[in-house]
KELO-566942 format. One record per atom (N, C-alpha, C): chain; x, y, z; residue in one letter. Coordinates in steps of 0.05 Angstrom, whole numbers. Layout:
cadena; px; py; pz; residuo
A; X; Y; Z; a
...
//
This chain:
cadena; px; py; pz; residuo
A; -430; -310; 3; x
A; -421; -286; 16; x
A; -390; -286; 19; x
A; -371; -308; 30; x
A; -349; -313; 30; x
A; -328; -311; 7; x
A; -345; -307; -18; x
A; -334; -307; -43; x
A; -332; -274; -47; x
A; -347; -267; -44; x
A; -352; -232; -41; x
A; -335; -217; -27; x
A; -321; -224; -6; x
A; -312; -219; 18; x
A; -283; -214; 8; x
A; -282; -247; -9; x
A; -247; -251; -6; x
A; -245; -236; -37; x
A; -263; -227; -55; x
A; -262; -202; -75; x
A; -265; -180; -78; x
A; -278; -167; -58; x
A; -281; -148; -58; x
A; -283; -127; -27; x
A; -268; -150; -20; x
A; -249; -135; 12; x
A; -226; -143; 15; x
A; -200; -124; 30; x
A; -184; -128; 36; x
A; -180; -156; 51; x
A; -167; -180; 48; x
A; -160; -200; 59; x
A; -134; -212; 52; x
A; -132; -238; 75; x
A; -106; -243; 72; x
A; -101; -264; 45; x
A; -121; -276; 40; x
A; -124; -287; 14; x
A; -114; -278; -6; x
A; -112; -255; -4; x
A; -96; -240; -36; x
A; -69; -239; -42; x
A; -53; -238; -10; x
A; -24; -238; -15; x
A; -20; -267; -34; x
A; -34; -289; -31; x
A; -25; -302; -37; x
A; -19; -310; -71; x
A; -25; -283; -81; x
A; -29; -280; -116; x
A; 0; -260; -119; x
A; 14; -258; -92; x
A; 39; -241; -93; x
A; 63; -266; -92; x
A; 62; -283; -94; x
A; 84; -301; -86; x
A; 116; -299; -86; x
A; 119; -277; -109; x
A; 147; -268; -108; x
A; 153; -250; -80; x
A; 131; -232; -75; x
A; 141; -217; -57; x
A; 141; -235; -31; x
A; 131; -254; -29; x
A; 134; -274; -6; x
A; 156; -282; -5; x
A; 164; -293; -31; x
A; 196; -307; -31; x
A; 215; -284; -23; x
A; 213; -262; -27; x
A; 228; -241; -25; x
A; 230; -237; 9; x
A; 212; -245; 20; x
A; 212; -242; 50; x
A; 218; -255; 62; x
A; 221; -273; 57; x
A; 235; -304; 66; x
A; 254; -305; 63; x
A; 266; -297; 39; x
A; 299; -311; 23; x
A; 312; -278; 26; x
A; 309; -258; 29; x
A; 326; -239; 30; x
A; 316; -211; 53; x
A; 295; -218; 68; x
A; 287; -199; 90; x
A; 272; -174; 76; x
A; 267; -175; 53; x
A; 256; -137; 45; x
A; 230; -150; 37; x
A; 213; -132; 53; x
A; 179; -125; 50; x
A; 176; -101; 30; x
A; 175; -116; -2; x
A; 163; -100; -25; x
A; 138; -90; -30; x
A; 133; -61; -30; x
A; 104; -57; -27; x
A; 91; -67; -54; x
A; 61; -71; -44; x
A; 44; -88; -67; x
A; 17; -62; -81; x
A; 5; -49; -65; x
A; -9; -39; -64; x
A; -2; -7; -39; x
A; -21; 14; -66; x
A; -6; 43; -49; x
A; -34; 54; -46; x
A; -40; 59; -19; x
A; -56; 78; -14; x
A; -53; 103; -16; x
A; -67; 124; -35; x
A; -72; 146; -33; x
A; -88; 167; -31; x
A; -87; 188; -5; x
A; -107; 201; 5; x
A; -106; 231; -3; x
A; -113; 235; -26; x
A; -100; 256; -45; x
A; -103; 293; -34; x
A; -135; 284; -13; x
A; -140; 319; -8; x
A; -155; 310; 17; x
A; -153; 331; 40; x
A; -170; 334; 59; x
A; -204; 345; 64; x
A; -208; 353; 37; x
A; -229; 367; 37; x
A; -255; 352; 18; x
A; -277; 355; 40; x
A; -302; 334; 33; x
A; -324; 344; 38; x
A; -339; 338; 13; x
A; -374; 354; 17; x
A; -381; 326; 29; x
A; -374; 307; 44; x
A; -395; 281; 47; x
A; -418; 293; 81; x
A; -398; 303; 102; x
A; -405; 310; 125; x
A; -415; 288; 144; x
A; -405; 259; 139; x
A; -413; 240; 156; x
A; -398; 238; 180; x
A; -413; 238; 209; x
A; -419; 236; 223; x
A; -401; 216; 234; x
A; -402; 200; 221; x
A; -384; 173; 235; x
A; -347; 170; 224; x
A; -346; 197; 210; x
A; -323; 207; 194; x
A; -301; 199; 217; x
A; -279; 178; 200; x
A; -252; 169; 220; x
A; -233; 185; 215; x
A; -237; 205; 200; x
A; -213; 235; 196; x
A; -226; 257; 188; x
A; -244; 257; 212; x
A; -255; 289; 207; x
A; -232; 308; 219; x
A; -207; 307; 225; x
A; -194; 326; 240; x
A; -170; 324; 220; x
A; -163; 314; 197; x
A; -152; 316; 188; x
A; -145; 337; 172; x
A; -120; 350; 159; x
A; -115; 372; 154; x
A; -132; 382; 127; x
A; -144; 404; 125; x
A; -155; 405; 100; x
A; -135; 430; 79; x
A; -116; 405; 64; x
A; -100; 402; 48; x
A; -102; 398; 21; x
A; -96; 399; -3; x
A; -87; 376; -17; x
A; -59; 370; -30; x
A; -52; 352; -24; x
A; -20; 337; -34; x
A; -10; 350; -65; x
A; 3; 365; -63; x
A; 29; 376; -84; x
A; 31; 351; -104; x
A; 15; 360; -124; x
A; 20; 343; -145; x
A; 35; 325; -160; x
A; 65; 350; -157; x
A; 87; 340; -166; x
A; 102; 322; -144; x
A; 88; 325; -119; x
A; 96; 306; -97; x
A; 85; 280; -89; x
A; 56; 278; -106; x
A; 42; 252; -106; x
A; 50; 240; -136; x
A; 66; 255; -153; x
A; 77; 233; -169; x
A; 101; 219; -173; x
A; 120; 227; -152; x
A; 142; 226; -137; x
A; 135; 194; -126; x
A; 118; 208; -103; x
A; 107; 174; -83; x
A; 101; 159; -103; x
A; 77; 159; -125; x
A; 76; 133; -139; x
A; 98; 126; -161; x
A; 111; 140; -170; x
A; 137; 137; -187; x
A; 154; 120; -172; x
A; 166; 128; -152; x
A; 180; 115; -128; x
A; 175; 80; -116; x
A; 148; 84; -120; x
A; 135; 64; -103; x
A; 137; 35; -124; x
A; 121; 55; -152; x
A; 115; 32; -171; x
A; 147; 17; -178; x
A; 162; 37; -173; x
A; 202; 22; -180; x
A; 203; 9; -163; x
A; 197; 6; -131; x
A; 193; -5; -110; x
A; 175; -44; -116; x
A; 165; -37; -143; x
A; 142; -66; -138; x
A; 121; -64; -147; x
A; 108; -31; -126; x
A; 76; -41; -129; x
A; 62; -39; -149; x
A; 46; -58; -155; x
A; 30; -58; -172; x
A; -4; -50; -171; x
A; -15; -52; -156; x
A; -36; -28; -145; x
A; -42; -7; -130; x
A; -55; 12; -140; x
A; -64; 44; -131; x
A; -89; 44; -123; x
A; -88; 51; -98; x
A; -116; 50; -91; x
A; -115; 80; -84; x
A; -139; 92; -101; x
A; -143; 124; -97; x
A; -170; 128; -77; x
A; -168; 137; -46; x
A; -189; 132; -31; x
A; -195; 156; -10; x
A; -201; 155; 5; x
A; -210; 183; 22; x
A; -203; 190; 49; x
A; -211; 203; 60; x
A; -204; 219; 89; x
A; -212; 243; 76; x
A; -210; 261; 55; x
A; -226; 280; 39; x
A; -242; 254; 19; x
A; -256; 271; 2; x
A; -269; 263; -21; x
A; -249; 269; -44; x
A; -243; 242; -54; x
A; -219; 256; -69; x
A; -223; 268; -94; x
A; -259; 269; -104; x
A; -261; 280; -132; x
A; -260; 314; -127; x
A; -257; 316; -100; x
A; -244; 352; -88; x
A; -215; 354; -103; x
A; -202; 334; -106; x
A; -183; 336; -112; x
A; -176; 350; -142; x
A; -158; 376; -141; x
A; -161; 387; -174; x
A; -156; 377; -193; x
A; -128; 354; -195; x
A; -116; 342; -207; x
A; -120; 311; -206; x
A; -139; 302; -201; x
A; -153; 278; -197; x
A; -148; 267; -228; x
A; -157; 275; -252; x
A; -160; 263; -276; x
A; -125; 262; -286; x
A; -107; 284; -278; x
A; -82; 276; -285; x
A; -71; 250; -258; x
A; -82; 258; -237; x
A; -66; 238; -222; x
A; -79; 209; -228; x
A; -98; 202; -231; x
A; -103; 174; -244; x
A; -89; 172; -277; x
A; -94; 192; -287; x
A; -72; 184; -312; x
A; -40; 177; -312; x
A; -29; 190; -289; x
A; -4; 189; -289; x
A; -7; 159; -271; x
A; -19; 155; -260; x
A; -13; 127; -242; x
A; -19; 107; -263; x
A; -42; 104; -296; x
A; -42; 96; -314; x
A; -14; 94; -319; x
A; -2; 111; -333; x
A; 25; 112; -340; x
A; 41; 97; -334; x
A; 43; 92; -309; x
A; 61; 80; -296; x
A; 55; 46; -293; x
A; 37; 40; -302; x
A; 29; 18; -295; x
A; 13; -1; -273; x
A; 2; 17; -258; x
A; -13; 7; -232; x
A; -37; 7; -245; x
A; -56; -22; -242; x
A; -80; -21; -236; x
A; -91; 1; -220; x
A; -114; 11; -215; x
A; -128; 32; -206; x
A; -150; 32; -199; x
A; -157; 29; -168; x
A; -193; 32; -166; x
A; -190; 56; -141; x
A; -216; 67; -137; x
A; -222; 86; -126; x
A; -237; 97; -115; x
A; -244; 103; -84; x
A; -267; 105; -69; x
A; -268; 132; -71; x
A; -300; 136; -72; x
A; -312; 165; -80; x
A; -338; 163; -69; x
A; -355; 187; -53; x
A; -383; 181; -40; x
A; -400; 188; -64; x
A; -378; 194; -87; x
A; -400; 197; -121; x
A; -422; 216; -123; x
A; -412; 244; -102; x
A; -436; 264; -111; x
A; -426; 277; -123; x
A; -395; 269; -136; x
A; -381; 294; -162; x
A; -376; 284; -172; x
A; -374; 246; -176; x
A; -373; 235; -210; x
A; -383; 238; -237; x
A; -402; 254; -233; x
A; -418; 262; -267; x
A; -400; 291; -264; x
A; -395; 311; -243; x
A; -379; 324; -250; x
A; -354; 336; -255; x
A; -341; 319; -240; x
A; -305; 325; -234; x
A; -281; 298; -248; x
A; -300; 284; -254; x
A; -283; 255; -270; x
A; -294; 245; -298; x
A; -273; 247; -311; x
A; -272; 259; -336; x
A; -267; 221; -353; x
A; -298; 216; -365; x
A; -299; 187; -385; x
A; -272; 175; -386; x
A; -251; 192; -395; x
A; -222; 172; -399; x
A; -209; 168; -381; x
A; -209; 186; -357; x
A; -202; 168; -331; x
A; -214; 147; -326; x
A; -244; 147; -317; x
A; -261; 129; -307; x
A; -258; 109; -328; x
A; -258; 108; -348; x
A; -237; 79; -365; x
A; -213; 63; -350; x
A; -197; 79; -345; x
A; -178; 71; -335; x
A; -171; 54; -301; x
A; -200; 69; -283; x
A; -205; 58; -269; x
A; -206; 16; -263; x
A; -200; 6; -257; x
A; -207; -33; -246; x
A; -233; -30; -236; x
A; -231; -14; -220; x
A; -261; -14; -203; x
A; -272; 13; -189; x
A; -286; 18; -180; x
A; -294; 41; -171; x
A; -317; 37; -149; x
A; -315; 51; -130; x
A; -332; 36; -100; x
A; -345; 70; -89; x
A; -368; 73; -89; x
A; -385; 81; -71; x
A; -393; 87; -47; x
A; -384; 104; -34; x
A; -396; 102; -4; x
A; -421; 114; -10; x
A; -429; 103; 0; x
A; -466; 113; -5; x
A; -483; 131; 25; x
A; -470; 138; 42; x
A; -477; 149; 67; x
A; -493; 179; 56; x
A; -475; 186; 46; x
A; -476; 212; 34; x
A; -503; 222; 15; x
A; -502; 199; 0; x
A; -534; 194; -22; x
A; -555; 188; 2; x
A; -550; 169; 15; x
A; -566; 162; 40; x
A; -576; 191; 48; x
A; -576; 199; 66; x
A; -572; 222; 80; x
A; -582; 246; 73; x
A; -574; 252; 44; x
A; -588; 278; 30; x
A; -608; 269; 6; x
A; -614; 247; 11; x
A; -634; 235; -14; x
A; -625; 250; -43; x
A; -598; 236; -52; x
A; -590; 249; -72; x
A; -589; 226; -101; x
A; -593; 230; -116; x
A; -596; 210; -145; x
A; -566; 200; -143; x
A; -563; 173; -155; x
A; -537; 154; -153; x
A; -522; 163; -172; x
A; -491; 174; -174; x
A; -486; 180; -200; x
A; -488; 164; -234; x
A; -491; 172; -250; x
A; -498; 159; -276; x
A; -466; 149; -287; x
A; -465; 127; -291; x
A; -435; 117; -308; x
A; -446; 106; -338; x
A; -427; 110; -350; x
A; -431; 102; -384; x
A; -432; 78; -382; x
A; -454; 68; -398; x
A; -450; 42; -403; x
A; -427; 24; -403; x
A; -410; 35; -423; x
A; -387; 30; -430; x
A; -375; 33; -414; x
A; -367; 31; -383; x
A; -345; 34; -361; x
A; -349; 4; -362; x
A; -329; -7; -355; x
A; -322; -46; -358; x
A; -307; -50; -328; x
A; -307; -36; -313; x
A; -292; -41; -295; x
A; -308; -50; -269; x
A; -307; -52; -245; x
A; -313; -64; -225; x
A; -336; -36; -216; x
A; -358; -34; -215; x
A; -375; -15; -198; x
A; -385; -21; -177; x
A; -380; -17; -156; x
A; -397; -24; -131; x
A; -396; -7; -105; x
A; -402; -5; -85; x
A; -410; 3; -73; x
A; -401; -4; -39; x
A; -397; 18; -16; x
A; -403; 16; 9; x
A; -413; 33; 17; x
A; -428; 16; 51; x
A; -444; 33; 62; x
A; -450; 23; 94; x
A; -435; 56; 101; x
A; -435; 49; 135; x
A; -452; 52; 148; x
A; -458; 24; 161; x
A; -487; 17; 180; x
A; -484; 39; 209; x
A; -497; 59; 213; x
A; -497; 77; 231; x
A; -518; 66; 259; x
A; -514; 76; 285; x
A; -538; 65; 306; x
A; -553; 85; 305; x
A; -581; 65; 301; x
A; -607; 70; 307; x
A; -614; 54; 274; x
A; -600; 52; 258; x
A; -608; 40; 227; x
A; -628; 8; 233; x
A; -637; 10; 216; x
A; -664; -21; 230; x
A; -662; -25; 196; x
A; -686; -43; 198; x
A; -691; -57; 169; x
A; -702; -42; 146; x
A; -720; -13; 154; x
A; -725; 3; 136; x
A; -697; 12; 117; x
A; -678; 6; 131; x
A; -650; 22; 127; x
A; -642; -5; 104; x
A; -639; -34; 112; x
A; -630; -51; 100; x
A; -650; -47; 75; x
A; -667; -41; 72; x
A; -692; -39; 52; x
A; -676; -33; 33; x
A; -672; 3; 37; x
A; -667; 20; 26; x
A; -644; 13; 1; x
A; -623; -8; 23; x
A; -600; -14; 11; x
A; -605; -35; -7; x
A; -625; -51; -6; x
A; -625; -71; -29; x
A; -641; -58; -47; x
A; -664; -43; -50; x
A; -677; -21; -63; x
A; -644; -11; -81; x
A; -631; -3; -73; x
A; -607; 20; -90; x
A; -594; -8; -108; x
A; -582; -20; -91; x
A; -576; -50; -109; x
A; -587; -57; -129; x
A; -624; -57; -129; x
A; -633; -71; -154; x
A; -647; -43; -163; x
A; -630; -18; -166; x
A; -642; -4; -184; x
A; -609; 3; -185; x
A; -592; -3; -186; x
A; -561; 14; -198; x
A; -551; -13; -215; x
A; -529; -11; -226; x
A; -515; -32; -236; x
A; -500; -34; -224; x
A; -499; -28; -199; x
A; -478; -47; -173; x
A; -476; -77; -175; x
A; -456; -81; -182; x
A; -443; -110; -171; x
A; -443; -114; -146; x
A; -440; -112; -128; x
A; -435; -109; -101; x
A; -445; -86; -82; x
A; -453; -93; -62; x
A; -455; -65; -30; x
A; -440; -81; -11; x
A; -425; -71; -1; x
A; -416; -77; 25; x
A; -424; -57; 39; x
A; -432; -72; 72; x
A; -433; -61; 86; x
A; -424; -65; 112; x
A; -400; -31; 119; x
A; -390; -37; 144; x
A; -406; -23; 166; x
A; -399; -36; 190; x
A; -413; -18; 215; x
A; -396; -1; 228; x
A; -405; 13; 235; x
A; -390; 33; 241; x
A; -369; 26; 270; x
A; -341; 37; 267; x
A; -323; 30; 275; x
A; -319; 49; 302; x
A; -334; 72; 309; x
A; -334; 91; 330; x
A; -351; 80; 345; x
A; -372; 64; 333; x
A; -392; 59; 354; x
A; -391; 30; 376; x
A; -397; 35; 397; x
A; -392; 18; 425; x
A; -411; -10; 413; x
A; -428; -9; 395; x
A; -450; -26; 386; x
A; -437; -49; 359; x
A; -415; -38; 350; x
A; -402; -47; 329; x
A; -409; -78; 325; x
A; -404; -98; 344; x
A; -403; -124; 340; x
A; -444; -133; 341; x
A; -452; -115; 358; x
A; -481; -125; 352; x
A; -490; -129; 324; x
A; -481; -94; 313; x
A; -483; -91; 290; x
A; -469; -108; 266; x
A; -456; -127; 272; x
A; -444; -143; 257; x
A; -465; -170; 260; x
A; -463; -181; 288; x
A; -489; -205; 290; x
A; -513; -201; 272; x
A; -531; -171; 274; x
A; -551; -176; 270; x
A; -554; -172; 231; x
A; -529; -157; 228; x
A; -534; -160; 193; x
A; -528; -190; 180; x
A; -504; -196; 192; x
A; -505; -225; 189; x
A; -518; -237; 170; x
A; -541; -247; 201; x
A; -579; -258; 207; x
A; -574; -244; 183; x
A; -591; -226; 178; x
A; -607; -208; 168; x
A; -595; -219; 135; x
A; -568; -216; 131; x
A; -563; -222; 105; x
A; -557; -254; 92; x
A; -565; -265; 117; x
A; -554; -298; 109; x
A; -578; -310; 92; x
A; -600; -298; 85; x
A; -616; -309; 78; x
A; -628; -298; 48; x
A; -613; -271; 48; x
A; -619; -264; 17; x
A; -596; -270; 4; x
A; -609; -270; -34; x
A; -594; -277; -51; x
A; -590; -255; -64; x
A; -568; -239; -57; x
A; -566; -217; -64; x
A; -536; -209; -59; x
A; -525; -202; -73; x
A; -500; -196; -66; x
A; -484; -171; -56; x
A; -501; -173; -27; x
A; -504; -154; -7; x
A; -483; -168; 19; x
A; -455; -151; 28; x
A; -450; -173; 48; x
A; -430; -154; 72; x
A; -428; -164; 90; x
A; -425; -156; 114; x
A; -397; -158; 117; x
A; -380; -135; 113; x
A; -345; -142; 114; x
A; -333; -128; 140; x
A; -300; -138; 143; x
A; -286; -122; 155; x
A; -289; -125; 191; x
A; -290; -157; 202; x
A; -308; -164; 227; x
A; -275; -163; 240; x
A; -256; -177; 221; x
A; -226; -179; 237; x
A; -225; -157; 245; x
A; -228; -133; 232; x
A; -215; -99; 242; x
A; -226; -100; 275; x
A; -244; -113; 283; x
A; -252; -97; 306; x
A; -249; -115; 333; x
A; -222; -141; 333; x
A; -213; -153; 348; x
A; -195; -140; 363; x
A; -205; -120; 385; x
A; -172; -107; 389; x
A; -152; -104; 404; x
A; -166; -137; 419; x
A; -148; -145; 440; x
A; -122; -166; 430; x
A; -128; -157; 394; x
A; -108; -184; 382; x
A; -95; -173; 359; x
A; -75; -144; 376; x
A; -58; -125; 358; x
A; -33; -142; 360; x
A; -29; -145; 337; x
A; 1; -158; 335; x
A; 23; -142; 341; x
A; 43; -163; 354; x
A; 69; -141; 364; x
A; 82; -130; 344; x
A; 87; -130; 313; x
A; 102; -128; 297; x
A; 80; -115; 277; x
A; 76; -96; 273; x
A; 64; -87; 240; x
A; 96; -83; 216; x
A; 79; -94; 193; x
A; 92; -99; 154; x
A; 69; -84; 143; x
A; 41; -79; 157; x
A; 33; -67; 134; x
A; 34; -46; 119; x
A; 49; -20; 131; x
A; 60; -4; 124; x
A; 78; -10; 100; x
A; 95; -31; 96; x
A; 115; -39; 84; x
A; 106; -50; 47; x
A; 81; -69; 61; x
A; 63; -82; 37; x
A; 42; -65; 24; x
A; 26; -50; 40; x
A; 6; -30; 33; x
A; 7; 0; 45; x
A; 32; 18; 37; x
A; 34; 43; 52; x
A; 15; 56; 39; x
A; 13; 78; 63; x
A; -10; 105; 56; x
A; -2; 137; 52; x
A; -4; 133; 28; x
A; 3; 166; 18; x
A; -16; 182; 31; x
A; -12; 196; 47; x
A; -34; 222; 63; x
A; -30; 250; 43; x
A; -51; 260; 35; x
A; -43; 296; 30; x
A; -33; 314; 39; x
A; -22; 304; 61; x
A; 2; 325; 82; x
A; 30; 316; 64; x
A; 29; 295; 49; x
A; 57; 284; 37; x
A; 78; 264; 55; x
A; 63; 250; 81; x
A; 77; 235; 87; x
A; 58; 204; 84; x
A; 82; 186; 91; x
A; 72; 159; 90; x
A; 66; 147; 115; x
A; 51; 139; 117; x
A; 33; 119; 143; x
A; 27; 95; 130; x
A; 36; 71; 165; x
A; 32; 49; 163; x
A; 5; 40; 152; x
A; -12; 70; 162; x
A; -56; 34; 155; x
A; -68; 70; 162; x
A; -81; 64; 160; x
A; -107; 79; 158; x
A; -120; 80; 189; x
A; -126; 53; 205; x
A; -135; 42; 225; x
A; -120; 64; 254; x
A; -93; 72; 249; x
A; -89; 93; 276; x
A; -104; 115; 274; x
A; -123; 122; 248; x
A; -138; 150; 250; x
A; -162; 150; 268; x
A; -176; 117; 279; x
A; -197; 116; 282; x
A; -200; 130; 306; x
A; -185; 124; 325; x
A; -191; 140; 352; x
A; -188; 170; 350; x
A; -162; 174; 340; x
A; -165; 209; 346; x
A; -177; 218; 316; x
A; -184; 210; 303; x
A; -196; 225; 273; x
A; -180; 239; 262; x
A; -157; 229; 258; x
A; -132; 242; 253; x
A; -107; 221; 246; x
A; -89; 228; 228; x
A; -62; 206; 227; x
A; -39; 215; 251; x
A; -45; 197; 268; x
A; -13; 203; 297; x
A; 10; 212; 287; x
A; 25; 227; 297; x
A; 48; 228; 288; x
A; 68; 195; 294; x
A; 58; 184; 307; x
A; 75; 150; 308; x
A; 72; 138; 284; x
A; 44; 149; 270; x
A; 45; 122; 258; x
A; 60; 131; 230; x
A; 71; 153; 227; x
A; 87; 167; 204; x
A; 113; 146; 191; x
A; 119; 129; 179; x
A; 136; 120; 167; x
A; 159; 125; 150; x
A; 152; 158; 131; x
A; 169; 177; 118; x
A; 160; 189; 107; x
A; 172; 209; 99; x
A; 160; 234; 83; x
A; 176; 238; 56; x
A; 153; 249; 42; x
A; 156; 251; 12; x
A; 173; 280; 5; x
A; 176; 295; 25; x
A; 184; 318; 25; x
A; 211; 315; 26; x
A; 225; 300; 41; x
A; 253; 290; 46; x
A; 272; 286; 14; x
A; 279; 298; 16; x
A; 308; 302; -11; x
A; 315; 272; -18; x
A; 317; 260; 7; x
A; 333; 232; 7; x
A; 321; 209; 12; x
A; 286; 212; 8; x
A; 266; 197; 6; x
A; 271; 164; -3; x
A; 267; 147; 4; x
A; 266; 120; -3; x
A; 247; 103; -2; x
A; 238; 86; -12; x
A; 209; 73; 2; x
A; 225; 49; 19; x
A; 212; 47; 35; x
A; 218; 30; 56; x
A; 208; 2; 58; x
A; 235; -5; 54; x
A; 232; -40; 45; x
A; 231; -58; 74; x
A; 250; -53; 89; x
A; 262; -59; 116; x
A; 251; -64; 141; x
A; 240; -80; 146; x
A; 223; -87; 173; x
A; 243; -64; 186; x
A; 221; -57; 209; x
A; 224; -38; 232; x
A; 218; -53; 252; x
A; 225; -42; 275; x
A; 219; -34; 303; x
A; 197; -26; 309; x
A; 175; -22; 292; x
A; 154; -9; 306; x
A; 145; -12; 330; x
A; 127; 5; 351; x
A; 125; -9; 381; x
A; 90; 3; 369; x
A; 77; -24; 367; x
A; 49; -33; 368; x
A; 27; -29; 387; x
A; 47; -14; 416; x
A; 33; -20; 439; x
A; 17; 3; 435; x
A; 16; 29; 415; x
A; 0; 58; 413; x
A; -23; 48; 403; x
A; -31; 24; 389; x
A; -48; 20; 370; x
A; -74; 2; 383; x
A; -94; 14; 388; x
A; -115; 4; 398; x
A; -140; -18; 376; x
A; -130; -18; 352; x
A; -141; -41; 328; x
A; -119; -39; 303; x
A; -126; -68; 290; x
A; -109; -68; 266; x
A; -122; -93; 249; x
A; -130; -78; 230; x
A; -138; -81; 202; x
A; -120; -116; 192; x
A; -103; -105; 198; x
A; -89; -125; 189; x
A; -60; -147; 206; x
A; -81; -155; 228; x
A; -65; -170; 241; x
A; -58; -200; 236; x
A; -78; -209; 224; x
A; -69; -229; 201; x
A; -45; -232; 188; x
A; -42; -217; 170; x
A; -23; -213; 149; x
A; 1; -194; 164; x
A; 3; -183; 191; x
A; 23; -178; 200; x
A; 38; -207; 209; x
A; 21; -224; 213; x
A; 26; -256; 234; x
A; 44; -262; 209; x
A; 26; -275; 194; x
A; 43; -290; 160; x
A; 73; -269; 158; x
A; 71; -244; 153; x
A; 96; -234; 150; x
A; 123; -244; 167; x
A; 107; -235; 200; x
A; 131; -251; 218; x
A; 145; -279; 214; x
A; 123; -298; 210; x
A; 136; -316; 203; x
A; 151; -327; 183; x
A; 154; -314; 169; x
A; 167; -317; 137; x
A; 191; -298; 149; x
A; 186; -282; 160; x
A; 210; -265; 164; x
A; 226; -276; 183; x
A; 217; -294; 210; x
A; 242; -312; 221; x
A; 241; -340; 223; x
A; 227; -348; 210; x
A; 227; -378; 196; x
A; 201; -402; 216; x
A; 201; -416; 204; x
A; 176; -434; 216; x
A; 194; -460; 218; x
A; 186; -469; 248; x
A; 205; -505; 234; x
A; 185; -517; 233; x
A; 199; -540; 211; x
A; 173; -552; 202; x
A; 155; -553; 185; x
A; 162; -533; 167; x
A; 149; -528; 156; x
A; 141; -535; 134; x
A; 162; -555; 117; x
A; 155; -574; 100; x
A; 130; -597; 108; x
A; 122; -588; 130; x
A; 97; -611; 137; x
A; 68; -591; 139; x
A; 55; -600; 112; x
A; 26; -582; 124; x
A; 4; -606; 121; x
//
């Protein structure tokens, strides 16, 4: 399961395949982004319930303004695009040009979709182009809807999430290994839901529940919900910014969870600005608004590279 985890979830394990941009943070102070989140449209047939931006604006991002951000970004460094939601982004009109143009440019490409408009709104030579492609499955759950069909011929990463909701029991875990050994999923992850007061039970008891099958079914994302252990300093904004469909950039995803919405704090810059730059430059941020963080880990590692470790020739 720990192998699954550190591939097919966000962890701090991965920076470590960035090594230049490490050196770069050490030896000259600028945090090069690696990876660009983009949240292309506000608008979603999913209707889940446990939705962390249901209040979000129902928008979608100016085309010629989301190719601005990744044009910008990719001169900036990064080398992956992650195309993901707060809408459903196959709402999005320009979905098959905006993964082509992020092709273009050279970013790897994967992309979260709840996949009840992949047979209709994403077009074979995108979905080529795709690394991977991930599933939230709440939505199929829910309206007992058929899994979308992919071509044989897609070579890229297929798999799957799916948020453990309260009152879900083992008929529910059934269900989910049932979809596993009838899809060509590589993977299900499954998170628990992040609104609910039950979260960490719900983490104990899938655990249990999953430590014993051989199935590559696994339980991610336990750091996000420590949140008495917000680091004083957030970089992740810096290493992994978030393109929103309003056209500005945000630090993480993780300030939407309380109000179902992106704060105006956690705003970093806007794409709209004439004199736009991506932002290399540790900040000032004040951490104290932020009630969890995704990535307090890899905020720690940043600090210390950024004002030195003594000693450190000794590990």
């Amino acid at each position: 399961m720990s192998e699954l985890i550190k591939t097919y979830a966000s962890n701090l394990t991965k920076i470590l395949y960035n090594t230049e941009v490490l050196n770069n943070v050490k030896q000259n102070k600028r945090i090069n982004p690696i990876t660009v989140d983009i949240n292309p449209t506000g608008y979603c047939n999913g209707g889940c319930q446990f939705c962390t931006q249901a209040n979000m604006p129902r928008v979608n991002i100016d085309y010629e303004l989301a190719k601005k951000g990744l044009r910008m970004y990719k001169e900036a460094g990064a080398v992956g695009l992650e195309i993901t939601g707060g809408g459903e982004p196959m709402m999005y009109p320009q979905i098959n040009e905006l993964i082509n143009y992020g092709k273009s440019l050279g970013y790897s490409i994967g992309m979260i979709t709840n996949g009840t408009l992949i047979d209709k709104n994403l077009k074979k030579e995108s979905m080529d182009k795709l690394t991977w492609l991930r599933v939230s499955l709440n939505p199929i759950y829910h309206k007992g809807l058929s899994l979308p069909k992919l071509p044989i011929t897609y070579k890229g990463t297929y798999g799957a999430n799916f948020v453990w909701e309260d009152g879900m029991n083992n008929d529910t875990l059934g269900w989910v290994k049932d979809t596993l050994n009838n899809s060509n999923f590589k993977y299900i992850k499954i998170t628990p839901d992040v609104l609910s007061p039950k979260t960490n039970e719900m983490f104990n008891w899938l655990e249990n529940e999953l430590s014993n099958i051989n199935l590559p079914i696994f339980v991610g994302g336990r750091t996000t919900f420590n949140s008495n252990d917000v680091s004083e300093h957030c970089y992740a904004g810096n290493l992994k910014p978030h393109i929103n469909q309003d056209g500005k950039i945000y630090r993480c995803s993780c300030a939407s969870w309380e109000f179902k919405k992106y704060p105006a704090y956690n705003v970093m810059a806007d794409l709209h600005d004439d004199d736009f730059k991506v932002p290399v430059i540790p900040d000032n941020f004040d951490t104290s608004q932020c009630n969890v963080c995704h990535y307090n880990d890899l905020n720690g590692l940043i600090h210390l590279l950024l004002n030195g470790l003594d000693h450190g020739e000794f590990i």
